[in-house]
N, C-alpha and C positions, 0 to 999 in steps of 0.2 A: 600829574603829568599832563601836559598839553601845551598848548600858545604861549609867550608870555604874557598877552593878551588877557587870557584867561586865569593864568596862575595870579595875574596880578589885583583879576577882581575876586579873587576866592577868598588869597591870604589874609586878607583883614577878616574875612569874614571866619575864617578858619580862629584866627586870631581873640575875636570874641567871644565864637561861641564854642571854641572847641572843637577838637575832634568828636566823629559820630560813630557808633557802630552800626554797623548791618543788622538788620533785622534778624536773621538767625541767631548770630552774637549776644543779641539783645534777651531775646528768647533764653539763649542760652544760659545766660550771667543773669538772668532772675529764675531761673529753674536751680541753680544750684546754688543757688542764696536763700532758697527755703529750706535747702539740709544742711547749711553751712555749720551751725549750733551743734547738731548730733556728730557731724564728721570730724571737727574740732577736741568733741568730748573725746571722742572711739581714738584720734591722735596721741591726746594726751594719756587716758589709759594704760592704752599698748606700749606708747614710750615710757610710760615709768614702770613699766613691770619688767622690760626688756632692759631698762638703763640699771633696775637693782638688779636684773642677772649679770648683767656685763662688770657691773662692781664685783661682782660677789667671784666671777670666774678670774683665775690664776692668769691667763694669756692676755688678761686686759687689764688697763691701768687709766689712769686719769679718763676716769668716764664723767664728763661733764654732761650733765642733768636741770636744772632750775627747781625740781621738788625733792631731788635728792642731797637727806643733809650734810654730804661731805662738799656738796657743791660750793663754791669760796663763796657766792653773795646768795644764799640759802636763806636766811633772813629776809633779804633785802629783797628778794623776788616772791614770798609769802604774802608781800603787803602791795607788790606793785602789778601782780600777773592773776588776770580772774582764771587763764588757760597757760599751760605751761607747755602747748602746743607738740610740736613729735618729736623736734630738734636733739638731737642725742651726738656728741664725738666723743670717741675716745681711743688710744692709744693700744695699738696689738705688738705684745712681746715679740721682740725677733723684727722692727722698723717697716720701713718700707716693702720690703720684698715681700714681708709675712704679712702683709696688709692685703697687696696685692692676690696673693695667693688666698688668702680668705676670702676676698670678696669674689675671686673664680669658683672658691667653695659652695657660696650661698647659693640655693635654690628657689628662695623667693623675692628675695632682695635684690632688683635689678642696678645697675651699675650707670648712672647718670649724672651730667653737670648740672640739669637743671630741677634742684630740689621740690619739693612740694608737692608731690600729688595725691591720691589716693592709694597708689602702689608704697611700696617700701623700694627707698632709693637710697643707692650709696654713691659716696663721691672719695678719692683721693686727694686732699688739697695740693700735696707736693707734686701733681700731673694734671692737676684740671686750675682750681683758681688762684692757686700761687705757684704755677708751675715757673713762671717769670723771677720768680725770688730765690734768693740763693739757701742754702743751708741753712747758715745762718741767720738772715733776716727772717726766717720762718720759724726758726727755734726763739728769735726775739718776741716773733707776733707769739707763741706759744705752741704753733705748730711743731710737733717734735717729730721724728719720724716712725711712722705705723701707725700716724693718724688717722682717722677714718672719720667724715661724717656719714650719719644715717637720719634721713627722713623717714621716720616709723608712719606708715601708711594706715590703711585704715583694719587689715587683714588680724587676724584672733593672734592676740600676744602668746598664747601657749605655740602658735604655729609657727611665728616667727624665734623665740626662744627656741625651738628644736632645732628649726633651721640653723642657727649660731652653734646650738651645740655640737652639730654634724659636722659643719664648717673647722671649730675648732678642734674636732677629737683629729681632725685629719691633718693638722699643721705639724 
């Protein structure tokens, strides 16, 4: 923001070498790039303990997983992924509404579009990133309705497995 003056001697220069971060930033994104390896692991963990309970419970269905071997390219992600990271969706009996009302259920599991952090986050595709698509083009991408993605965080998988179970005894 300024002159055009000035914008016009920046942008090349913006152009070459990039944007820069701020020094706190910078601070920042190398302090949490020395725990990144452990935080990855404790991802991966808790998500596959919580994606075979979600298999294993009655009110959920197509629980896609990358380590779990009902997953469709379960093979194919054995050879291609050193981390099978937290990413977990799967399908809650009773569509959309009973999606919704489960994720009001959860107690640790915050309710967010933007995936990925430490915390355990859940998202609804059919109201957050494919809220634009109809029905049907979302049953086409595979989204069916009582979809549910979950970012398994970094919190003790027995903790968050209760938490699911709370949620569902009450559906």
């Amino acid at each position: 923001m300024g002159s055009r003056k000035l914008v016009d001697m920046v942008w090349p220069r913006l152009l070459n070498y990039g944007g820069s971060l701020d020094p706190h930033a910078a601070f920042m994104l190398e302090r949490g790039l020395k725990t990144l390896a452990i935080r990855m692991q404790a991802h991966q963990d808790s998500a596959f303990k919580l994606a075979s309970f979600l298999e294993s419970h009655p009110k959920a269905s197509a629980v896609r997983y990358p380590l779990l071997k009902s997953f469709p390219q379960y093979e194919l992600s054995k050879t291609m992924l050193t981390n099978a990271s937290g990413m977990i969706s799967f399908t809650v009996a009773g569509g959309d509404e009973a999606a919704i009302k489960l994720i009001d259920l959860l107690k640790l599991s915050r309710q967010a579009t933007s995936l990925g952090g430490v915390e355990s986050l859940v998202s609804l595709p059919f109201n957050t990133s494919h809220a634009s698509s109809t029905i049907k083009q979302r049953e086409n991408m595979g989204i069916m309705p009582g979809c549910i993605r979950l970012s398994v965080g970094i919190e003790d998988a027995d903790d968050l497995i209760a938490d699911f179970e709370q949620a569902f005894a009450q559906l």
